[in-house]
N, C-alpha and C positions, 0 to 999 in steps of 0.2 A: 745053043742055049742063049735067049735073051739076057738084056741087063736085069730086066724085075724079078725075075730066076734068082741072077746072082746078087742082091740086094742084100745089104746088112743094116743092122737097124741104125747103124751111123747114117749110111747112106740117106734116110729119110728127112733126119735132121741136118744143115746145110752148118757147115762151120762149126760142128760137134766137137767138142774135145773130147779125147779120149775116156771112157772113165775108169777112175781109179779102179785099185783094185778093190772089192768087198769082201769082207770077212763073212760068208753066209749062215757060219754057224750065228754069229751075233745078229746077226736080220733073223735067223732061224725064234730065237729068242724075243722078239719085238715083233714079229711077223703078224700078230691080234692086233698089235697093237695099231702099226702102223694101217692096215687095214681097215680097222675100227675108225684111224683119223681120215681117209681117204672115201668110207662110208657118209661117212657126216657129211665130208665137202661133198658126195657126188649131188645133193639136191642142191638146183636151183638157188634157191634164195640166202640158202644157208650160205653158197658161194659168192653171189653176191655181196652179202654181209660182209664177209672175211676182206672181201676186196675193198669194200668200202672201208675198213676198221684200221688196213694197213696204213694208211695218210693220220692216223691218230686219234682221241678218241674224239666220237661223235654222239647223240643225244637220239634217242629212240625216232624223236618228230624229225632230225635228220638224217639218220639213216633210213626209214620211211619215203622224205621225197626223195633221197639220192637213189636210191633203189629202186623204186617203184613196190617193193612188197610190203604188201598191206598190211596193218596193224593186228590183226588176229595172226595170221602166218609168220608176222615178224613178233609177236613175243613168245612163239612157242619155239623160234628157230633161235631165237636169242638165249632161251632158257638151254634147250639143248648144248649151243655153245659154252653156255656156263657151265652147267654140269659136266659138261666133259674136261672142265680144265682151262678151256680155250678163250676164253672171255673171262674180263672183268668189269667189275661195276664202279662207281663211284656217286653216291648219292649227292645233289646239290640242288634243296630246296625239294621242287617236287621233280625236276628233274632228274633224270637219271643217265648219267654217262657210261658208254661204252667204250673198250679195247682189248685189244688183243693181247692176253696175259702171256702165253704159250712162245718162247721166239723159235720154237722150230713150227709154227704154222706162220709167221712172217716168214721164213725162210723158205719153206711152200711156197705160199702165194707168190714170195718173188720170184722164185723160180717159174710158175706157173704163167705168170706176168710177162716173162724173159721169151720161153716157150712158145706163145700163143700172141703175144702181142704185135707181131709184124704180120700175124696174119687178120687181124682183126685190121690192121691198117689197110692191109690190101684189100682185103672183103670190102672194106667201107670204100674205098675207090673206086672199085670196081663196080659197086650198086652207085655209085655217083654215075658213073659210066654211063653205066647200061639207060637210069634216067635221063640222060640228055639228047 
């Protein structure tokens, strides 16, 4: 038997602590819920957003260029945010400011951030790489 045979999902992730232990009947209970949040973030832009929103709040025309998602897509993604909880507003003038009301989707994203981030470093090296 090879090693990817015997593979445990620690294994994948390099320096994983262990995880605690979970109570499933309580996930059993949240399990819509959490789902429903993990829904939302799986689109694109919305993801985006959320990652943009973590550094604090930002004004629709900049979340916009930081993102790249365009102004039709970004107020339907931002409203969905809102209504689910996840955003908030704050009016100033004609502006309107955005954050992240929710701190377990900060806790998300950081984790998410934590997760994914060394490998976006190394991707980005790598396509340096490969261009030179």
């Amino acid at each position: 038997m090879d090693r990817a045979e015997t593979m445990t999902p620690h294994d994948l992730v390099p320096d994983a602590a262990p995880s605690p232990g979970i109570d499933l009947a309580q996930l059993r209970v949240r399990a819509r819920e959490v789902s429903g949040l993990l829904k939302l973030l799986a689109n694109p832009g919305r993801l985006l957003i959320a990652c943009e929103l973590m550094d604090g709040e930002r004004t629709v025309s900049e979340i916009e260029q930081r993102t790249g998602v365009r102004q039709p897509n970004l107020s339907r993604d931002l409203a969905r945010l809102r209504a689910a909880g996840l955003a908030a507003t704050r009016r100033d003038g004609k502006a309107v400011h955005y954050r992240l009301k929710d701190s377990r989707i900060q806790l998300l994203m950081t984790a998410l951030c934590a997760a994914f981030a060394s490998d976006l470093k190394s991707s980005s090296v790598a396509s340096k790489d490969t261009l030179s």
